[in-house]
N, C-alpha and C positions, 0 to 999 in steps of 0.2 A: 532584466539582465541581458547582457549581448551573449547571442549563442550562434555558431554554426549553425548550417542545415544540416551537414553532419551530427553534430549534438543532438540538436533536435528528433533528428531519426534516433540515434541510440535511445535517447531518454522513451520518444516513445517505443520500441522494442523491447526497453525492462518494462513498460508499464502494461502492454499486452500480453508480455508473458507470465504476467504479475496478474492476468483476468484481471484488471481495470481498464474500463470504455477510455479513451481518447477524442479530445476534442482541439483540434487545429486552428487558429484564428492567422486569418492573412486575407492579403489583399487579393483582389479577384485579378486573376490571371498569371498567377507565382509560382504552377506548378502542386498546387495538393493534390488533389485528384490525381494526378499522373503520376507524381512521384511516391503516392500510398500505395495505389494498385501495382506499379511495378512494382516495389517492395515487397508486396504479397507472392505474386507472383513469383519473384527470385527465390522466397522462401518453400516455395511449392505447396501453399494456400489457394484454394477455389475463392473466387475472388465475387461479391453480389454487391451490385453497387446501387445506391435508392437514393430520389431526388428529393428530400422531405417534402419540400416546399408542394409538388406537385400530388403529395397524397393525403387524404384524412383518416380522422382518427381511427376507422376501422379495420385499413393496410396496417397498423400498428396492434392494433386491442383484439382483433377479431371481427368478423361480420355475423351479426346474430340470426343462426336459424334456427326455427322454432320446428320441430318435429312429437313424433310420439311420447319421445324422452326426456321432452323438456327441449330449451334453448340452449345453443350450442355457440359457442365463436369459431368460427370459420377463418382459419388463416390466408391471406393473397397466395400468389405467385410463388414471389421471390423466397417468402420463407417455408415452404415447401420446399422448394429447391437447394435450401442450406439445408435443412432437417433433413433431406436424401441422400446427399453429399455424404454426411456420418462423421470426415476427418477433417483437419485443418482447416478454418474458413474465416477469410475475413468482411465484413458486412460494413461498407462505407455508404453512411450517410451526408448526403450533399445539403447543402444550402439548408445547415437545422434551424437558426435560426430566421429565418422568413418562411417556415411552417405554422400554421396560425398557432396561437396557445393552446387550443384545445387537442390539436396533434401534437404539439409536444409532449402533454402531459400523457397521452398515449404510452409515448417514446419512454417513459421512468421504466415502465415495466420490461419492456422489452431489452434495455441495456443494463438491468440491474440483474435480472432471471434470467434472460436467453429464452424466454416464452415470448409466442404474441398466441393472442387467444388460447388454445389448449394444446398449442403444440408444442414441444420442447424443442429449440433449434440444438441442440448438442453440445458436448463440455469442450468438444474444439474448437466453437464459435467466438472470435473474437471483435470489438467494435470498434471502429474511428468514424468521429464526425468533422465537419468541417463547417465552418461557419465566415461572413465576412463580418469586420466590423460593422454595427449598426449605422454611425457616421456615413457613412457608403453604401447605403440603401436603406431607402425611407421607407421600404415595403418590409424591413425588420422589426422583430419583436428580442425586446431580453428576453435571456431565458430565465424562468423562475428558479428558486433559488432551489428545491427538491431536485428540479433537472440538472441543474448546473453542479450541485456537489453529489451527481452519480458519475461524473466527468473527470477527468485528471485532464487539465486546458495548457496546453502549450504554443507561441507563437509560433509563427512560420516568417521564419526571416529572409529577407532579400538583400547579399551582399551584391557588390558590383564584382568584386574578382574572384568571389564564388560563380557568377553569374556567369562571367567573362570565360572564366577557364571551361568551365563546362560547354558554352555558347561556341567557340571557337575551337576549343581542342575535345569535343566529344564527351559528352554525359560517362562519369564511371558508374560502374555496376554496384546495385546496393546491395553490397554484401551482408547477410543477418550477423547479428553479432553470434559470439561462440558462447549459447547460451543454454544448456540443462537445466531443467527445471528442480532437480532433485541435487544440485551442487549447493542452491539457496537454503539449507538446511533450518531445521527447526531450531536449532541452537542460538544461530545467528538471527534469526527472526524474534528469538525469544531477547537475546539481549538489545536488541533496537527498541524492542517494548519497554524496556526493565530502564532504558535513557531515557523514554516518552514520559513515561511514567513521572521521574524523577524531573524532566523539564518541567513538565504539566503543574505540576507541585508547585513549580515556585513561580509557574505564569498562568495560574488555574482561570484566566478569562479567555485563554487562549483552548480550552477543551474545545467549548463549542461557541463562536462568533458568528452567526449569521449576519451578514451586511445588513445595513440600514436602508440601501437603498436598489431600485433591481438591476440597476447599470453596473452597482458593485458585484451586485450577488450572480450575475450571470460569468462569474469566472470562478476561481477553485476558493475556500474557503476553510476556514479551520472545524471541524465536526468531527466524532469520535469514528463515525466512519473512515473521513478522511487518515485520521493518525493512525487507523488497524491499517489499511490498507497502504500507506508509506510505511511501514515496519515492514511488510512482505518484499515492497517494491525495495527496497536498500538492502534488504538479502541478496534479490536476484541481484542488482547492481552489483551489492560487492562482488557475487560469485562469477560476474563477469569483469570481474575489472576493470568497471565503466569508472569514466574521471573525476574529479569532482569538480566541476561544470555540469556533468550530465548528471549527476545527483540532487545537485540544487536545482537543478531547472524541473526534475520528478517532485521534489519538496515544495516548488513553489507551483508546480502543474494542481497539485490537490490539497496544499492548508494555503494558498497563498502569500504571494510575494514576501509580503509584514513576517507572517507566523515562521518563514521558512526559514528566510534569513537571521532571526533570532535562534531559532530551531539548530541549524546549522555551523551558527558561532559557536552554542552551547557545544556542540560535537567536536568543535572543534579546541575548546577549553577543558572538556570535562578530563580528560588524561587518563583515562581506565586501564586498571591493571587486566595482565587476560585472568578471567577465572580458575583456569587451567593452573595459573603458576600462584595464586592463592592457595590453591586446592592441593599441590604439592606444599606450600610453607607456608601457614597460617599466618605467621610473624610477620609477615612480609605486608600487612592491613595496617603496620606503623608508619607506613608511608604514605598513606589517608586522610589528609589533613581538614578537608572539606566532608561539610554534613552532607552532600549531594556525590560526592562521590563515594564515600563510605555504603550509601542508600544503594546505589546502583550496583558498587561491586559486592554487595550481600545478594540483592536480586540476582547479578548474575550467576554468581555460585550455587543458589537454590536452583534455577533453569538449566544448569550443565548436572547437577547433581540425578534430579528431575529426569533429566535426557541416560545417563549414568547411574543408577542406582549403584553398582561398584564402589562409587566415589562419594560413598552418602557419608560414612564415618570422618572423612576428610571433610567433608563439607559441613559437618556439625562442631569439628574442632575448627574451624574458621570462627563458626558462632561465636565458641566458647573465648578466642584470640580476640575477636573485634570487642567483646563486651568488657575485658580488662583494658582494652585500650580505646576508651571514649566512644562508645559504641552502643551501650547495652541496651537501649531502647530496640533499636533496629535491629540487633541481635537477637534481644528477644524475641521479636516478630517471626523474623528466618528460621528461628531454633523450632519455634512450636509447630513452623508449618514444615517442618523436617521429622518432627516425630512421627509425623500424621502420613507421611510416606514414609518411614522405615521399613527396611525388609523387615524379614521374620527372625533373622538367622542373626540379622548383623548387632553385635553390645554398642555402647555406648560410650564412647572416649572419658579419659580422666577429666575430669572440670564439669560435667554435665551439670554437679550438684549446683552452678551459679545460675542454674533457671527452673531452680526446684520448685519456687514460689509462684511464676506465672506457669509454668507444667502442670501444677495440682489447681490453680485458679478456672485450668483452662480444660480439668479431666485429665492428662496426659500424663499425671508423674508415674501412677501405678504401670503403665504400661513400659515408663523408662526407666522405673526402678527392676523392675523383671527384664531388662534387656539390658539393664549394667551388670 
């Protein structure tokens, strides 16, 4: 898809704040390097920059010393120096792909933990790599497909009057987007899940596709990793008001281009009521015409409920509204996994008795019969 440099930055900015590594593909001499690290740096990140290609496996895994105590992995330089740091830090890796395979495979652990050998580089440590197309150096390797989907890969574009403006009337400053990490709330994470969920269902080859082949597999891919980790990443998005351009290009950065862009349509067809105004008028699930969205918006009133225990008696009269109106399977499901968090204190709404029969199938009625 055509993006901005601009785009490009915001997407990766929700994907770093989101703790997912970054991985840049562009041509040699575009500007990554320069325009990651300044980025860092405007954001008031310690900046540690490592040339893969120029180190082995052991600058990644540890160097093994054997002492009194046994063998130990000893960490390099560099990553002592992030470990001491303690705050903000961002750790660009150069030229990953013409690191041999066996230094890559190093690399999984270090951008999936933030360890290399026994050290723990910190929870403010964050990653971008960069890489050129293979086509444009014959001293590359794909990356394998473990390394590739610990990655969220995004191009690096070169326009010309992007290029131009900057070239002639001076680089602007890259401003971080206005981003809190605690504005991506759990609510809105949970319901990005509760639409995966409900995609996945009706495109269930799309959980987990590893490529066929490694030129494929060295970009983002669809893996149940990938879909936890874009539900986090479309929280922070939303809670930044990032566009949707910079959304899809986070979707197709880790399930890839295929998965995203179906992924995305769905989002953009599925028409979800908010849970909130369910949760206030139960009635209101006659507007629910589709078995996919009926599935999603029960999911999401369990997850606001879930978040709200206040709001659980309303959320079990949803139940009880979706099951007389074409629903009662998934109703059912919602209901029994609503008993099983009920407060202590809270009864049970008029109509409970329409899930008497899976309640006592499932243990639960004596417990909803003493709370009616």
């Amino acid at each position: 898809m055509t993006a901005t440099q601009r785009e490009t930055l915001a997407a990766m900015q929700v994907l770093l704040e989101a703790g997912v590594p970054v991985l840049l593909w562009g041509d040699p001499g575009t500007g990554k390097t320069q325009t990651v690290e300044s980025f860092a740096r405007e954001a008031g990140w310690h900046v540690e920059s490592v040339i893969a290609s120029l180190h082995d496996p052991t600058d990644f895994g540890g160097l093994p010393v054997r002492s009194d105590a046994g063998v130990t992995f000893e960490p390099p330089a560099w990553a002592r120096r992030v470990a001491a740091h303690g705050g903000e830090c961002l750790v660009f890796f150069d030229e990953v792909n013409t690191a041999t395979p066996a230094t890559q495979n190093a690399l999984m652990r270090v951008v999936l933990e933030g360890r290399v050998g026994e050290l723990d580089l910190g929870a403010g440590v964050r990653f971008v790599a960069a890489a050129n197309p293979p086509a444009q150096n014959s001293g590359a390797w794909d990356l394998s497909a473990p390394l590739a989907n610990r990655f969220a890969h995004l191009d690096w574009p070169v326009g010309l009057e992007e290029w131009k403006a900057g070239y002639l009337g001076g680089w602007p400053r890259l401003a971080p987007l206005d981003m809190v990490p605690s504005r991506a709330s759990e609510a809105a994470e949970a319901r990005f899940k509760v639409i995966q969920a409900a995609f996945l269902t009706s495109r269930p080859a799309l959980l987990c596709a590893v490529p066929e082949t490694d030129s494929m597999a060295s970009r983002g891919w669809p893996s149940p990793r990938a879909w936890e980790r874009l539900a986090r990443c479309l929280a922070v998005a939303e809670a930044a008001s990032a566009g949707e351009t910079v959304r899809m290009l986070i979707a197709a950065a880790l399930v890839g281009e295929g998965a995203a862009a179906e992924y995305v349509a769905y989002l953009r067809n599925t028409d979800l009521p908010d849970p909130q105004r369910l949760l206030d008028d139960p009635g209101s699930f006659a507007e629910l015409e589709r078995s996919d969205q009926q599935f999603v918006a029960l999911e999401a009133v369990l997850a606001a409920v879930a978040a709200d225990t206040k709001r659980w008696r309303d959320g079990f009269s949803v139940c009880i509204a979706a099951a007389g109106l074409g629903a009662p399977d998934v109703a059912a499901a919602v209901a029994t996994r609503l008993v099983e968090i009920k407060p202590a204190a809270t009864r049970l709404p008029p109509g409970f008795e329409v899930f008497a029969e899976i309640l006592a199938d499932a243990g639960l009625l004596d417990r909803a019969a003493k709370a009616a």
